[in-house]
C-alpha positions in Angstrom: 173.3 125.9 132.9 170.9 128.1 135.3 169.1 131.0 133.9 169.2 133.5 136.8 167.8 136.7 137.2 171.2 137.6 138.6 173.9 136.6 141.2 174.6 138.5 144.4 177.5 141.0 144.4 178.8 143.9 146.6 176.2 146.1 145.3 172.9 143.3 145.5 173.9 140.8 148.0 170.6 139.4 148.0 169.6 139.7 144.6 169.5 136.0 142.5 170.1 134.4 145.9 168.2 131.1 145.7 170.0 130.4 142.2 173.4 130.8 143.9 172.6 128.6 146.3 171.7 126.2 144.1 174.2 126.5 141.6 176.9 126.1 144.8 175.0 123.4 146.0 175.1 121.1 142.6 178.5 121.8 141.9 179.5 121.1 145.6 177.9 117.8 144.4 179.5 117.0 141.5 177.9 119.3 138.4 179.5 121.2 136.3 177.8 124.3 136.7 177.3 127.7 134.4 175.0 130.7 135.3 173.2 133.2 132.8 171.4 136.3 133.3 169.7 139.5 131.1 170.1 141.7 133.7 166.6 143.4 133.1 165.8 145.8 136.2 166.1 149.7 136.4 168.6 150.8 138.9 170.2 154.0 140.0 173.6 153.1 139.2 176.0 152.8 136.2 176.5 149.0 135.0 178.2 149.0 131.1 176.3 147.5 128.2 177.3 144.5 127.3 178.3 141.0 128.1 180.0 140.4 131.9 181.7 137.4 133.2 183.1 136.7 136.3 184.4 134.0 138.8 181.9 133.2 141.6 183.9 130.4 143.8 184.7 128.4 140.9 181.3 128.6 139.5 180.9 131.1 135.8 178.7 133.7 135.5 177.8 135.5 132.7 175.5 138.5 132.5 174.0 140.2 129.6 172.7 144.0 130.5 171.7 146.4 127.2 168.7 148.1 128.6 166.2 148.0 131.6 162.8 146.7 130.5 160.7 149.4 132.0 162.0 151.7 129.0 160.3 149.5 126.8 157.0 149.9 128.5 155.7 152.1 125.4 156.9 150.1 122.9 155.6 146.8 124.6 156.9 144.0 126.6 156.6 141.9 123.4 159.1 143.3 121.9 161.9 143.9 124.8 161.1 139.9 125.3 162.8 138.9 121.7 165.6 141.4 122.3 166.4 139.9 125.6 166.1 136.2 124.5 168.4 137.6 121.8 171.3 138.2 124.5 170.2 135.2 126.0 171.3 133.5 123.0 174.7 135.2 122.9 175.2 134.3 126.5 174.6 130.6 125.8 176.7 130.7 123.2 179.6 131.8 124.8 179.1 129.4 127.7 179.2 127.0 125.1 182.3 127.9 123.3 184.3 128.5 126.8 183.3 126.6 129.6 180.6 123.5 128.5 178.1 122.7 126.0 174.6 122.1 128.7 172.9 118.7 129.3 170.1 120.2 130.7 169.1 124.0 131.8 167.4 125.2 134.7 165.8 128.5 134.8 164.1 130.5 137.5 161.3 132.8 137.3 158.6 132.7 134.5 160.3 135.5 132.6 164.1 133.9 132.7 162.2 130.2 131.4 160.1 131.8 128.7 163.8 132.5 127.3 165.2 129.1 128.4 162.4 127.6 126.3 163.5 129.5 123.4 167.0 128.2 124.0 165.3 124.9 123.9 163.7 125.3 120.4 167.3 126.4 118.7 169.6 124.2 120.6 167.4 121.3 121.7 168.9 121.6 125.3 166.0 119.9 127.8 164.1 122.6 130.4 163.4 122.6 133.8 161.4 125.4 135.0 161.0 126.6 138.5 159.0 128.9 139.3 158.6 131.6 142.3 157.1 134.2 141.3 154.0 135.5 143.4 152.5 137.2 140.5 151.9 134.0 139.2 150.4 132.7 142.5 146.8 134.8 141.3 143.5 133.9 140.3 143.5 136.3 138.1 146.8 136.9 135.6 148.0 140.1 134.1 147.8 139.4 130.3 151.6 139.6 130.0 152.2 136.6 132.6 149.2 134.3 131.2 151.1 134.9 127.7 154.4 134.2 129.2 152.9 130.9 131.5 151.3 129.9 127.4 155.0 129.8 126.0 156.6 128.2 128.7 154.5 125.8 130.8 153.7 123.8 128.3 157.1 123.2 126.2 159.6 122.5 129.5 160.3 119.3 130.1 159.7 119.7 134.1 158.0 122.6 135.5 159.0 122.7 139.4 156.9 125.2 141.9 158.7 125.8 145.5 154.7 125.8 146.9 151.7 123.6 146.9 149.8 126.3 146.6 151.2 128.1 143.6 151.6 124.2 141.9 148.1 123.9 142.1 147.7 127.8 140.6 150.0 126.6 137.8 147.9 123.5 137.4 144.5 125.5 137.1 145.7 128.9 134.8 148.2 126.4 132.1 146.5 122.8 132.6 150.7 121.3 132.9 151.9 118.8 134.9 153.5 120.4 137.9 155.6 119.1 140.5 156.6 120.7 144.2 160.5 121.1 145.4 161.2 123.6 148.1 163.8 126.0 148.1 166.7 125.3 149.8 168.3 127.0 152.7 172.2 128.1 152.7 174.6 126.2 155.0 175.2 129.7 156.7 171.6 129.3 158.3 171.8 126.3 158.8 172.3 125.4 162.7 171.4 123.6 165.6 169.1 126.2 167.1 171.3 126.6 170.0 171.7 130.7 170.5 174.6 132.6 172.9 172.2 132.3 176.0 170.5 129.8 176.4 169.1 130.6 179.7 167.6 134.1 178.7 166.9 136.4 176.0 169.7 136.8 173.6 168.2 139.5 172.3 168.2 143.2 171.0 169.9 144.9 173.9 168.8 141.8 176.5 164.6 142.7 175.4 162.8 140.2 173.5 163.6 140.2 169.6 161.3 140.2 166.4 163.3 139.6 163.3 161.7 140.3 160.2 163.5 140.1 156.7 162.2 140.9 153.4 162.0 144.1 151.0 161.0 147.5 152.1 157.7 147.1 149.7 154.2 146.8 149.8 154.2 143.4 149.2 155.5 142.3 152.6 153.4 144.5 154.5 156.0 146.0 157.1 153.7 149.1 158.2 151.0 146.2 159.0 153.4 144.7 161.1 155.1 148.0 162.6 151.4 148.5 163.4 150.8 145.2 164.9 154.4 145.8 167.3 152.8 149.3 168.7 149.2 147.5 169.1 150.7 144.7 171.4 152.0 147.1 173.7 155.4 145.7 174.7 156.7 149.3 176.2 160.3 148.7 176.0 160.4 145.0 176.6 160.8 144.0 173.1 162.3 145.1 170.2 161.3 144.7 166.2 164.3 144.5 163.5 163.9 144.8 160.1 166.4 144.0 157.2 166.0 144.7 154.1 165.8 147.9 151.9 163.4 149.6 149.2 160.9 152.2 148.6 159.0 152.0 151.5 161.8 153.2 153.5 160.7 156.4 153.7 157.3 155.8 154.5 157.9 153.5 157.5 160.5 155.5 159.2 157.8 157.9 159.6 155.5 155.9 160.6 157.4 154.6 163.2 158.2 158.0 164.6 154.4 158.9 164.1 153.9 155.9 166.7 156.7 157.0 168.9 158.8 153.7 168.3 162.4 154.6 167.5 164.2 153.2 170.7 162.1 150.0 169.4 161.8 149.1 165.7 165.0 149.3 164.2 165.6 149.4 160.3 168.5 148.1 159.4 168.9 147.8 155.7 170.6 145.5 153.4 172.5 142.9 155.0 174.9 140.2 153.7 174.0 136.4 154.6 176.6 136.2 157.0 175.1 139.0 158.8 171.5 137.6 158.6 172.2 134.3 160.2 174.4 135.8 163.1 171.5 138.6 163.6 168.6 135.2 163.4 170.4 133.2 166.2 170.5 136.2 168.7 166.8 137.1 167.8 163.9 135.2 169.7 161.2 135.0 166.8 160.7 135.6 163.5 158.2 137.6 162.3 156.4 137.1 158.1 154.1 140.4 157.7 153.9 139.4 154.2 150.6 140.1 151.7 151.6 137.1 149.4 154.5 134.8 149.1 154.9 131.8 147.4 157.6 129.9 149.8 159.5 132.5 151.9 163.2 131.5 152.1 163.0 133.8 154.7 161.0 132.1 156.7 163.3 129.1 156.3 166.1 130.8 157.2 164.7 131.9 160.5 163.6 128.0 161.1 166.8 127.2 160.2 168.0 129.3 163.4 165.4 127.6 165.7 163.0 130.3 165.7 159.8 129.8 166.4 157.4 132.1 163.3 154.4 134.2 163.5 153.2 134.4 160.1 150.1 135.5 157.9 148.7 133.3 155.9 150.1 134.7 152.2 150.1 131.3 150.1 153.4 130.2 150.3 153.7 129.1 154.2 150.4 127.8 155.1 151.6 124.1 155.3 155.0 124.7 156.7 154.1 126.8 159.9 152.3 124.8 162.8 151.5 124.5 166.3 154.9 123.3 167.0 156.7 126.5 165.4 154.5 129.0 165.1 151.5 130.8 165.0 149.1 131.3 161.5 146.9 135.2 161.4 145.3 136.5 158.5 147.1 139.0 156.2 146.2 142.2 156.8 144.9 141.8 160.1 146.9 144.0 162.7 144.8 143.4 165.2 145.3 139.5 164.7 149.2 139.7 164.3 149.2 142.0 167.4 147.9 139.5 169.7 150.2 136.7 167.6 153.1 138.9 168.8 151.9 139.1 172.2 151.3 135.2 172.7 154.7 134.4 171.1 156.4 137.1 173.7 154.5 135.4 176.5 154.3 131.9 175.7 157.5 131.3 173.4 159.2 128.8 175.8 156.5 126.1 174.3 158.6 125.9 171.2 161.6 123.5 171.3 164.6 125.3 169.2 166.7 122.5 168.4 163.5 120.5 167.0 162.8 123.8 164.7 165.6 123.9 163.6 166.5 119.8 162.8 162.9 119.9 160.8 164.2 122.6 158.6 167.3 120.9 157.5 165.8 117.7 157.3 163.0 119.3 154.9 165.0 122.3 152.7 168.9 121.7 153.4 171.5 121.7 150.4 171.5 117.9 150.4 168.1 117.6 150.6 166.9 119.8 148.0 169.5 118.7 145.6 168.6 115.3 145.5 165.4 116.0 144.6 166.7 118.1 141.3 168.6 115.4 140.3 165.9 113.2 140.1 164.4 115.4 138.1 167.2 116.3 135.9 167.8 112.2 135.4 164.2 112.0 134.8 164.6 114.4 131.8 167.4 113.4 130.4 166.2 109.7 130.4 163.5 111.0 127.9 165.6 112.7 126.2 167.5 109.3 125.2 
């Protein structure tokens, strides 16, 4: 069973996207697979109270929404955390009764294996954590995740991190044994690196393409990069895409009319995975503007497409991006990721595509990355015997 923080639909394509793929992944495999989520977040349109399920390609998923946390704010997260492990409860329960009783549970996120922990201590159902979350990737923790990391850390069975970087942060802050598994990348990425054209740009209207993916928030930093575009000085040579959506919207559209960029930098807004994948392979490089992350999928996923990255150095990337398919800058630094830009523009026929791409399968495909669980998952459950 995988504790999810949700699975993509019509309305949140992207949102609990690495657990799909992993769910789809193991039961393409073999596994019987349930997903589980306490849909927790605050958004601007109606969902009904109560318990969900639906069909998702063979694969059940049940979702629990009563409340969004952030209305719990003055009565403390405390509380709203034994209400939702509460629904949790119900929701295992029911998988229980109608599809499977769980060998072993996987959750993702700190806040979804703090619950799966609790599961733990009434059903005695084994844990595996993994975690991605970049506000645990800190050297200093917000009391509410150093309280969480105390409950959970220490009582999985297997704590995974997607990063070496935010193992080792794990290590430090909770003193656990931590091991390191990737995320995977979705078969729809996944190609030989080949684009349309190989002769030329395949580009944005024939002009050298950025792609950049990733939420419209502060965290990934897409003024700093919209900054960077307009400091290299491409005139209309290249073009910058971003998809995503979020509050920061706003904010950078006017920015990039303040910097006289519209026939450039394109926002594009939420796209499917479909769309992502066809948009990477006509693209020539990916752009990561990003302040912290703790693996980047989206990264991958550009790899995966045989682009070559340029990409700040945010905690999550650092060992993955090299001379051979990429180029590292400091976060922040638009002056730095400006003349990153530029290099790439001028010098990106140094990078071979197809050997991009064949690393990142060979590192972070379905296959890959599901062996490695299972290992894991085998580990446990021989302990448990």
């Amino acid at each position: 069973m995988i504790v999810s923080r949700g699975y993509p639909s019509a309305k949140d394509p992207q949102f609990g996207s690495f657990e799909r793929d992993q769910a789809e992944a193991l039961a393409r495999a073999g596994h019987q697979v349930a997903v589980v989520s306490v849909d927790r977040r605050f958004r601007f349109y109606w969902r009904k109270p109560g318990v969900s399920r639906r069909n998702a390609g063979g694969i059940p998923v049940y979702t629990s929404f009563l409340l969004p946390n952030v209305l719990f704010h003055f009565w403390g997260e405390r509380l709203y955390f034994r209400i939702a492990v509460r629904q949790l409860r119900r929701l295992f329960s029911l998988v229980e009764r109608e599809y499977m009783h769980p060998d072993i549970i996987c959750s993702h996120y700190l806040y979804n294996s703090a619950m799966a922990v609790e599961l733990k201590k009434r059903y005695g159902v084994p844990v595996v954590a993994v975690e991605h979350w970049s506000e645990v990737n800190k050297d200093r923790l917000s009391p509410l995740v150093r309280w969480l990391g105390k409950r959970t850390y220490p009582h999985a069975d297997a704590v995974l991190a997607v990063s070496e970087q935010l193992s080792e942060r794990i290590r430090k802050h909770f003193g656990c044994s931590v091991s390191v598994t990737g995320n995977m990348v979705n078969e729809i990425f996944l190609s030989d690196g080949r684009r349309d054209a190989e002769s030329g740009s395949a580009g944005h209207s024939g002009r050298f393409t950025f792609v950049n993916v990733g939420s419209l928030v502060s965290l990934k930093a897409q003024d700093v990069l919209i900054r960077a575009f307009s400091e290299a000085s491409f005139g209309d040579d290249a073009a910058l895409l971003i998809v995503g959506e979020g509050k920061m919207r706003g904010r950078l559209q006017r920015l990039i009319h303040f910097l006289h960029l519209e026939n450039n930098v394109f926002l594009l807004g939420r796209k499917g995975p479909e769309d992502i994948a066809e948009l990477l392979r006509s693209s020539d490089a990916f752009v990561l503007s990003s302040r912290s992350e703790t693996f980047s999928v989206a990264l991958s996923e550009g790899f995966a497409a045989g682009l070559p990255a340029v990409a700040t150095m945010c905690g999550g990337v650092e060992g993955r991006v090299d001379r051979t398919n990429g180029i590292l800058v400091p976060v922040d630094d638009v002056s730095a990721l400006a003349q990153a830009m530029r290099d790439m523009y001028l010098h990106h026929d140094r990078y071979d595509r197809d050997a991009i791409a064949r690393d990142c399968r060979e590192k972070y495909s379905p296959e890959v990355i599901v062996e490695k669980l299972e290992r894991v998952f085998n580990q446990v459950l021989n302990r448990e015997e």
